[in-house]
C-alpha positions in Angstrom: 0.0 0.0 0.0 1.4 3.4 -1.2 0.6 6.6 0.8 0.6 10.3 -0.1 2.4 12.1 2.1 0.2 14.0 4.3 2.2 17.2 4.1 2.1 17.0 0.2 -1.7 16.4 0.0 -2.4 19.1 2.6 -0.3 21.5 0.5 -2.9 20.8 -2.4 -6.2 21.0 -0.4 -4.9 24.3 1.2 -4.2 25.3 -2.6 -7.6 24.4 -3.9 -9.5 26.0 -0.8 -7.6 29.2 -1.1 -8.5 29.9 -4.7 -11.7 28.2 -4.5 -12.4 31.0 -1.8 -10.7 33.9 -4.1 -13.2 33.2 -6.8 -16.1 32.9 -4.7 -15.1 36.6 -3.3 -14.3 37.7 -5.9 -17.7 37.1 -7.5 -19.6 37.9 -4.1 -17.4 41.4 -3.9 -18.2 42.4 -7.6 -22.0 41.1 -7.0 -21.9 43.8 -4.1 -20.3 46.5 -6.0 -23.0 46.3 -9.0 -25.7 46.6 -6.4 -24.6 49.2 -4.6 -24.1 51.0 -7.5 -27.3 49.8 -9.3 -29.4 50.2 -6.1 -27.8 52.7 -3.9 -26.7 55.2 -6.4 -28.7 54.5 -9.3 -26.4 53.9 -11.7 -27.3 52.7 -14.9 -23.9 50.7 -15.5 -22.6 50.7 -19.0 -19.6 49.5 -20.6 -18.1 50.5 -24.1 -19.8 48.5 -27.3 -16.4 48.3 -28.4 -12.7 49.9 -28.7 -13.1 53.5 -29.9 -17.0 53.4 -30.3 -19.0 56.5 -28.3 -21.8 54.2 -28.1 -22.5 52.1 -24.7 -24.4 49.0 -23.4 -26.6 48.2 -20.1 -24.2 45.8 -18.0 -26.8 43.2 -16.3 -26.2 41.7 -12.9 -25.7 38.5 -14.5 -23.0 39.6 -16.8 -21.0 40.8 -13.9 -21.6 37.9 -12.1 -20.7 34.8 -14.8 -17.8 37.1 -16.4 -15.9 37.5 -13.0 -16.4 33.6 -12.2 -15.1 32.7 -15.9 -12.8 35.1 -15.5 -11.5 33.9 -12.3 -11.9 30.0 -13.5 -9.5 30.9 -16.7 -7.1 32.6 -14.0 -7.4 29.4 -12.0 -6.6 27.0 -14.5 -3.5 28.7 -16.9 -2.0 28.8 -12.9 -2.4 24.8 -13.0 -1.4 24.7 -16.6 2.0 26.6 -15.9 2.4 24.4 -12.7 2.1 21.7 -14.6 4.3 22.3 -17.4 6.8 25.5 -16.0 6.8 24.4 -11.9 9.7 26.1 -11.6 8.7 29.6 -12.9 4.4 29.2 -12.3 4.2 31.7 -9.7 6.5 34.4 -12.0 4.9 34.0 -15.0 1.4 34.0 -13.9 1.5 36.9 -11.8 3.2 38.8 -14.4 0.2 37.9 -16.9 -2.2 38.3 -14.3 -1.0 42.2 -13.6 -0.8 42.7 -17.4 -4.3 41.6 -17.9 -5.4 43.4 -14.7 -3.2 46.7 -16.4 -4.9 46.3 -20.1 -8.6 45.9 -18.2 -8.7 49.1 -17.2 -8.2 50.7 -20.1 -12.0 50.5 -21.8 -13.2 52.0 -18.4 -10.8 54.8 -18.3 -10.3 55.7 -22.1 -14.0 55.0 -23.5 -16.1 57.8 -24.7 -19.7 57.7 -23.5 -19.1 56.6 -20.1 -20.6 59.1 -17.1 -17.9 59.4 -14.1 -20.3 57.2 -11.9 -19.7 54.7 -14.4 -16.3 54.6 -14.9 -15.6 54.4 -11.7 -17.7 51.6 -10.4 -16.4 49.5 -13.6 -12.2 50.5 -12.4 -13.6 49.5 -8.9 -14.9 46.6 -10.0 -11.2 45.4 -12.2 -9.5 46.2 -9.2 -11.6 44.2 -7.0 -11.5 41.2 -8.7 -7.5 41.8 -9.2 -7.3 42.7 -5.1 -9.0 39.3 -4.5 -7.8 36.8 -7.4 -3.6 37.9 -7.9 -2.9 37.8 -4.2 -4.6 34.2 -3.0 -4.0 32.8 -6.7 0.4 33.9 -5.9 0.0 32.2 -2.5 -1.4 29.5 -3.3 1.3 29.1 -6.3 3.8 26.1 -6.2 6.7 27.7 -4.5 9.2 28.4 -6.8 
């Protein structure tokens, strides 16, 4: 009979739990954010139909909500990709991507024409959010290098 170290299979629950936990806030904290928003300031939230275009589009709740869990679950699994495949450089590489991506999300919000104030910054406040929550745990959790 062949046994898993305890320590080693620990190490991977512990993993799993912490970004398990990271998407799930980071979906509950931008759920919050839209409401507030939505409810408590009455914002009509709108996002850019597209790069350059003055023209904007209602974001829905649900939107919000299933595009910060895919984004999060994509996150999630290129970090068990380059774990898999780049152990020794995981962490590095994904946090550098992650900050990139994080970086080039937040220029539609800033940049776009059409967008009220109250707009642009509950959609920066919602990027940063999701970054706050996701790069952090996601780093931790990483396969030491």
């Amino acid at each position: 009979m062949s046994a898993t170290p305890a320590r080693s299979g620990a190490r991977g629950d512990s993993r799993v739990r912490v970004r398990a936990l990271a998407v799930v806030g980071a979906v509950l904290a931008g759920a919050l954010i839209w409401l507030v928003a939505h409810g408590l300031f009455d914002l009509d939230l709108r996002v850019p139909d597209g790069p350059g275009s003055t023209s904007t589009s209602e974001l829905p709740f649900t939107v919000v909500v299933v595009s910060i869990a895919v984004v999060s679950l994509l996150g999630w699994g290129l970090l068990a990709l380059l774990e898999r495949f780049a152990p020794g450089r995981a962490r590095t590489v994904w946090t550098v991507l992650a900050v990139a991506v994080l970086v080039l999300s937040l220029f539609a919000p800033l940049f776009a024409e059409g967008l009220s104030a109250g707009n642009r910054i509950t959609l920066v406040l919602l990027h940063l959010t999701v970054g706050a929550f996701l790069v952090p745990a996601f780093r931790w959790g990483a396969a030491p290098e």
